[in-house]
Backbone as a printed PyTorch tensor [residue, N CA C, xyz], in Angstrom:
tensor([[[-15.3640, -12.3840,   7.7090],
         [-14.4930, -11.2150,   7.7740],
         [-14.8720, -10.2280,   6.6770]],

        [[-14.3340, -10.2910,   5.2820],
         [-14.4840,  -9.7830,   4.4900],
         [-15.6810, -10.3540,   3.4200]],

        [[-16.6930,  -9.3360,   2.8200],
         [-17.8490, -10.2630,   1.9540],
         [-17.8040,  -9.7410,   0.7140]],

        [[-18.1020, -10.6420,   0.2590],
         [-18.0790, -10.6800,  -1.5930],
         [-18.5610,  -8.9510,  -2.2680]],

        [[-19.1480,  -9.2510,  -1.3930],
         [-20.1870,  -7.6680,  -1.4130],
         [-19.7740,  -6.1390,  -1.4030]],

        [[-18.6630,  -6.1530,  -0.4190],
         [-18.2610,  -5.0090,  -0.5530],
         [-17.5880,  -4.3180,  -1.9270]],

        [[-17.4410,  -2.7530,  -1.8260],
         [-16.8540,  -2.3850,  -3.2180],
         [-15.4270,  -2.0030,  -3.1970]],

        [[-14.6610,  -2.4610,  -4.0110],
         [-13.2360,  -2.7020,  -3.8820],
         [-12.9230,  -1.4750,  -5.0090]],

        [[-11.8800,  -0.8950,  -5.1080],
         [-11.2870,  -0.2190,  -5.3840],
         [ -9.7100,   0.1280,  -5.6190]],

        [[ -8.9030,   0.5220,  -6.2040],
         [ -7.7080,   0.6720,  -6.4270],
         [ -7.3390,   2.2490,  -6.1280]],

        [[ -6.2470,   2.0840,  -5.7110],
         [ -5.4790,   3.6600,  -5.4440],
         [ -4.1410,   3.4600,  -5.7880]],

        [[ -3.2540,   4.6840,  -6.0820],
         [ -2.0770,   4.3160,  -6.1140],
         [ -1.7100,   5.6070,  -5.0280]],

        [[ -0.4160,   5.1750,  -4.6960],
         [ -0.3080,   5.7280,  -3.4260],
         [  1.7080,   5.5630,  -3.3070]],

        [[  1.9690,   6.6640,  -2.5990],
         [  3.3130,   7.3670,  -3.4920],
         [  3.3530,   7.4900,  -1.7890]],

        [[  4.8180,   7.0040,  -1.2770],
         [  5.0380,   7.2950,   0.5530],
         [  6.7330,   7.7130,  -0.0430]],

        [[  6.7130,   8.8820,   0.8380],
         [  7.8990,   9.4750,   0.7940],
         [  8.2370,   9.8120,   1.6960]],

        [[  9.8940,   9.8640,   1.9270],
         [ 10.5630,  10.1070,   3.1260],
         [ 11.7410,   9.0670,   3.4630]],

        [[ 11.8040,   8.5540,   4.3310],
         [ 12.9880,   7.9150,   4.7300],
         [ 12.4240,   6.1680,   4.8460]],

        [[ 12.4700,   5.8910,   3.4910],
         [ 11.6090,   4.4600,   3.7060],
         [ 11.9770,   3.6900,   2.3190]],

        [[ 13.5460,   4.0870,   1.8780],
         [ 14.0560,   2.4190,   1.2270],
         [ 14.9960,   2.4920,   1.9570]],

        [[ 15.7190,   1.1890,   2.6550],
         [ 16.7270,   0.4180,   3.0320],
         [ 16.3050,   0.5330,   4.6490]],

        [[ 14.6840,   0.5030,   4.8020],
         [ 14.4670,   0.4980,   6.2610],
         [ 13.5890,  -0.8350,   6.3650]],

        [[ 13.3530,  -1.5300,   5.5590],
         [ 12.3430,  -2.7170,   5.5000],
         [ 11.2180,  -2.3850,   5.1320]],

        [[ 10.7110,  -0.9770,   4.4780],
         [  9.5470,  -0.7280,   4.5980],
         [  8.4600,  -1.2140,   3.4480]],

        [[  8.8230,  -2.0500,   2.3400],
         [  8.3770,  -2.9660,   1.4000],
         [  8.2690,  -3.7500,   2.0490]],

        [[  8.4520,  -4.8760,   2.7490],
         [  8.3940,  -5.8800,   3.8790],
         [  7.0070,  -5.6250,   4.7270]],

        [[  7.2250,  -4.2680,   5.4310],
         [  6.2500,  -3.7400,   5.9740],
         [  4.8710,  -3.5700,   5.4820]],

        [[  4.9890,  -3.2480,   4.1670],
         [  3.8630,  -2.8820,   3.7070],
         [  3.3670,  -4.2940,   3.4200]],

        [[  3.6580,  -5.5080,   2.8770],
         [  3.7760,  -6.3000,   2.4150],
         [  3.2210,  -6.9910,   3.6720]],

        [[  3.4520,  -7.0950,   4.4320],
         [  2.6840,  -7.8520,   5.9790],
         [  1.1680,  -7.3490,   5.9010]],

        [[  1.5500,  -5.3780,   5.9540],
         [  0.3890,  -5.1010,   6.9720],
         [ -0.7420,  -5.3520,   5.3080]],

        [[ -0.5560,  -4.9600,   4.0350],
         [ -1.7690,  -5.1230,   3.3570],
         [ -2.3290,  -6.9900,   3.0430]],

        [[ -1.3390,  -7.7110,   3.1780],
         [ -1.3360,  -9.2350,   3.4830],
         [ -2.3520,  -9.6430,   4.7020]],

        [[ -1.9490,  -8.5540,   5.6460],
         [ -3.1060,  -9.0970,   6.9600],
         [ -4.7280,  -8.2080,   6.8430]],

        [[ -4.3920,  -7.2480,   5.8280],
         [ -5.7020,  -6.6010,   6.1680],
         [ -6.6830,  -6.5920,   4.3430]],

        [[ -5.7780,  -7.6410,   4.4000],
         [ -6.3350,  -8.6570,   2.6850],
         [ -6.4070,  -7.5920,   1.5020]],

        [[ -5.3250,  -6.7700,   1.2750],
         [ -5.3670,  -5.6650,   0.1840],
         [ -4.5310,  -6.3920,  -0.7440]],

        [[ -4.7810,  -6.3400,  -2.0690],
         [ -4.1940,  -6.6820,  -2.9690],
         [ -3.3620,  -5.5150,  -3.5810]],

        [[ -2.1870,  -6.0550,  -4.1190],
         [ -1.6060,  -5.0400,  -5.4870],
         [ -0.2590,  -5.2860,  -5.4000]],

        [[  0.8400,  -4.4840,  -5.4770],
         [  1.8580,  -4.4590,  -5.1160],
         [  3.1090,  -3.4410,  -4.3230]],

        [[  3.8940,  -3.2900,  -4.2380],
         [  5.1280,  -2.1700,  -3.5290],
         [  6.6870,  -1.9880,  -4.4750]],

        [[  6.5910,  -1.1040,  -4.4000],
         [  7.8180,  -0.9580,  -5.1330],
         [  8.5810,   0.2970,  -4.5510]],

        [[ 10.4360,  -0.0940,  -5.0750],
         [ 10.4710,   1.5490,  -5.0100],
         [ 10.8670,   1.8790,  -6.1840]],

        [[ 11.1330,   3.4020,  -6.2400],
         [ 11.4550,   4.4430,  -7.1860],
         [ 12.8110,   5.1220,  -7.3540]],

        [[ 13.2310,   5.1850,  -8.3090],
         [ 14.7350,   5.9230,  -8.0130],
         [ 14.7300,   7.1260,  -7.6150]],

        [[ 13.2380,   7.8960,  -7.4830],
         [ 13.4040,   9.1030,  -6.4350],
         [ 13.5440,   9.2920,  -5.0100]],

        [[ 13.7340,   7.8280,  -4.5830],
         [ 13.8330,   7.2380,  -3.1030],
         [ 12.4190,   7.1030,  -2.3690]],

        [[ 11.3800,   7.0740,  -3.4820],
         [  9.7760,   7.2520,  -2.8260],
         [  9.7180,   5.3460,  -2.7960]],

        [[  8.5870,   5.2050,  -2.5350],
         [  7.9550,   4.5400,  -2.6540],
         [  6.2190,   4.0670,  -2.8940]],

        [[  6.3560,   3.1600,  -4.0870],
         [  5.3380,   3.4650,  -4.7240],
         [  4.7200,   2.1240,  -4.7130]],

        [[  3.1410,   2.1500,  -4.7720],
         [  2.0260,   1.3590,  -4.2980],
         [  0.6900,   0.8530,  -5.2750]],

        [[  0.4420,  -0.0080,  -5.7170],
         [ -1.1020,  -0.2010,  -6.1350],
         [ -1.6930,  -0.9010,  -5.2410]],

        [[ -3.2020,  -0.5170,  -4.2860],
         [ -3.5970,  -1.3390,  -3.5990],
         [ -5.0740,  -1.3360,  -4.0880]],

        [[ -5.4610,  -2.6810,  -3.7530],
         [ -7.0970,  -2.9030,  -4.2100],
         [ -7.5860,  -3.3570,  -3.4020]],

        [[ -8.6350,  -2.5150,  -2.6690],
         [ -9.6550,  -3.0720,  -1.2910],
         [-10.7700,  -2.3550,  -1.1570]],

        [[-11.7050,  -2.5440,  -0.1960],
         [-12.7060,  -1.5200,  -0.0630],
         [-12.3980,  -0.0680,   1.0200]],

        [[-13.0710,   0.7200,   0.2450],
         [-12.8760,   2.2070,   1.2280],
         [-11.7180,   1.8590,   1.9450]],

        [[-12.9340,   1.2320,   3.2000],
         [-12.8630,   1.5660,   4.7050],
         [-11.6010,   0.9190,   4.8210]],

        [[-11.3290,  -0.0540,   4.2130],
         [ -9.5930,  -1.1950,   4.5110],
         [ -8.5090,  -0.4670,   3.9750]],

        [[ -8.4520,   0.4710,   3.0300],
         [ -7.7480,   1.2650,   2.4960],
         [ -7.2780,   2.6130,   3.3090]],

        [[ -8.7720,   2.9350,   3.9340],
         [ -8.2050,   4.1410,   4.7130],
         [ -7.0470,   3.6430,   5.9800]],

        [[ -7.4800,   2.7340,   6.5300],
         [ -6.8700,   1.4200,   7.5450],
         [ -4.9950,   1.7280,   7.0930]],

        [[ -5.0200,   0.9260,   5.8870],
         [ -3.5780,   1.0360,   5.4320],
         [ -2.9610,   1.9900,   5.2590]],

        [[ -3.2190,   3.2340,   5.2100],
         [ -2.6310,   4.3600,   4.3900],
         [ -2.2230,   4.8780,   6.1080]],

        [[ -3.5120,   4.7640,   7.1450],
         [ -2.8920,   5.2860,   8.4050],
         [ -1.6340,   4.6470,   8.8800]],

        [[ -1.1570,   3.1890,   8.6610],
         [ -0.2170,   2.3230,   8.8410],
         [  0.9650,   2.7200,   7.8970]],

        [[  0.1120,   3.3320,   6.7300],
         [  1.3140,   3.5830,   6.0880],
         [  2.5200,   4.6240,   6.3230]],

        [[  1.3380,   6.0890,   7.0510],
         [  1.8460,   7.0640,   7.9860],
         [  3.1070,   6.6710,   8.6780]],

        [[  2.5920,   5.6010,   9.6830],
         [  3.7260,   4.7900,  10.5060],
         [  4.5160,   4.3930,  10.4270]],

        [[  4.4400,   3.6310,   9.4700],
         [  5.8890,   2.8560,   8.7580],
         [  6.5000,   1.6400,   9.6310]],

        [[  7.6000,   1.0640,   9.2880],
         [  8.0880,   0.2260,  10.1950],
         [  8.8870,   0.9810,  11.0680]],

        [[  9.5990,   0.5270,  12.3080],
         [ 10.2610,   1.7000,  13.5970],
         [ 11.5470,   2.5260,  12.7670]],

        [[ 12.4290,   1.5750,  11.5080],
         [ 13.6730,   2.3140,  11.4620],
         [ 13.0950,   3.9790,  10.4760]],

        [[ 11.6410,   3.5600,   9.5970],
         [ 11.1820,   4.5270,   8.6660],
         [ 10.8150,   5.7670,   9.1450]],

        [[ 11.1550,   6.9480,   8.6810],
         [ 10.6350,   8.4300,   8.6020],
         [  9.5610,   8.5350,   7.8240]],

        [[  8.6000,   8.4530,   7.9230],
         [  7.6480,   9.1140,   6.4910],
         [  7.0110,  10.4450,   6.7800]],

        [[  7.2620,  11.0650,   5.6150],
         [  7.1330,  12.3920,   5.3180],
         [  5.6150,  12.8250,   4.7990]],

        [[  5.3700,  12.0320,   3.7500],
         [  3.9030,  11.9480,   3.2560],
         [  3.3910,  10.9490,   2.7190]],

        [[  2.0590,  10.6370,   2.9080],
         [  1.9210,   9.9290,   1.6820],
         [  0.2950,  10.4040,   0.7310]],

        [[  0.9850,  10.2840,  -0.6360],
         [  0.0520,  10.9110,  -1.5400],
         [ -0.9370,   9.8610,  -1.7980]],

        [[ -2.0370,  10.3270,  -2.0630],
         [ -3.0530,   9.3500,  -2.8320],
         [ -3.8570,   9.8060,  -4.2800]],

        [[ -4.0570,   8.4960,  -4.4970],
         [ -4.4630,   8.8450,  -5.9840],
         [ -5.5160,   7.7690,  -6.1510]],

        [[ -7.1180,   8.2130,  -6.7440],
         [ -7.7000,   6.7940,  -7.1780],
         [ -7.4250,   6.6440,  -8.5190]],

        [[ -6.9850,   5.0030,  -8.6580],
         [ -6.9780,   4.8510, -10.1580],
         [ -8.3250,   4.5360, -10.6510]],

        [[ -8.6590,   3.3310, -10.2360],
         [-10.0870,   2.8920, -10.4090],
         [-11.1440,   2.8770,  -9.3470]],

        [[-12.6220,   2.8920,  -9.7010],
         [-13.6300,   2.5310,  -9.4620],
         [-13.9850,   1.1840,  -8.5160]],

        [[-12.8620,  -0.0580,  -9.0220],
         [-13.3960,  -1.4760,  -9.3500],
         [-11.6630,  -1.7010,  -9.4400]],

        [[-11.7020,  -2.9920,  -8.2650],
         [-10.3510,  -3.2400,  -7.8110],
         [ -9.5990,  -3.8870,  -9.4390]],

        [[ -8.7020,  -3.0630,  -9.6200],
         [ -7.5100,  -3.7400, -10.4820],
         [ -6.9100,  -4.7310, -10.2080]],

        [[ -6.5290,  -5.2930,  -8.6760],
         [ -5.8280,  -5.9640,  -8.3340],
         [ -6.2150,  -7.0980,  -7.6480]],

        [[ -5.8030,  -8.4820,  -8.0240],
         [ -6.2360,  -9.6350,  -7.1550],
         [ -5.4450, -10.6500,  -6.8700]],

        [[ -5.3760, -11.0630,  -6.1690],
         [ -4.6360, -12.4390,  -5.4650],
         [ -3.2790, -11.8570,  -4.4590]],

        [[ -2.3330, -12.6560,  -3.9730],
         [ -1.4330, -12.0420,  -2.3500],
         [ -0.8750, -10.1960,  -3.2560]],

        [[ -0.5450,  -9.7650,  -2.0910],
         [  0.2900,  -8.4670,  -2.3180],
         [  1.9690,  -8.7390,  -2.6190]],

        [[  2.7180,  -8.1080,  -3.4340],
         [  3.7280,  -8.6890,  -3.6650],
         [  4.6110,  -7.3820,  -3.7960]],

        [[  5.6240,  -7.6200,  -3.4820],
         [  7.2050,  -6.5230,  -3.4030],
         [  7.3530,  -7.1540,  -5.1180]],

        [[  7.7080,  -5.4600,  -6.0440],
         [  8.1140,  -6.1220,  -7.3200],
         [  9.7420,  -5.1730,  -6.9530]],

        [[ 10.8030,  -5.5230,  -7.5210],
         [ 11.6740,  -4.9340,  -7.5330],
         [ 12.7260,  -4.0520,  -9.2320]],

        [[ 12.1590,  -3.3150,  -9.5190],
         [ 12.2860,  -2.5750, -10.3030],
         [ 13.6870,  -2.6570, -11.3920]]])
């Protein structure tokens, strides 16, 4: 599936809109779990929700389109991106931290 080889990377990534108290930490938490992204989900007391994920490119662009989507009850409005690093920050399952 995935090879040692590829170049992994970190972003942080800011989804806004109608996406705390819709499951959408849950959500995210599946879909970067199945498409092997590391980091974590959180939210924000600005009602955003906020992201570190570590994968290559192409798996990243993957998530962020999912992220568009959201789960069915979520609105999302935007979502921002940001690279932090070069060289994935993040390793082992994806995890909901709760603030």
């Amino acid at each position: 599936m995935s090879s040692g080889s590829s170049a992994r990377v970190t972003e942080i990534l800011k989804v806004t809109g109608q996406v705390q108290g819709v499951g959408y930490r849950a959500f995210v938490q599946r879909v970067a779990t199945r498409l092997e992204v590391s980091g974590f989900v959180e939210n924000r007391p600005d009602g955003s929700v906020y992201l570190e994920a570590s994968g290559s490119p192409d798996v990243l662009e993957k998530l962020v389109a999912l992220l568009r989507k959201g789960p069915p009850a979520s609105t999302v409005l935007d979502v921002e991106r940001k690279k932090l690093q070069e060289t994935a920050l993040h390793v082992g399952p994806f995890e909901i931290r709760r603030p």
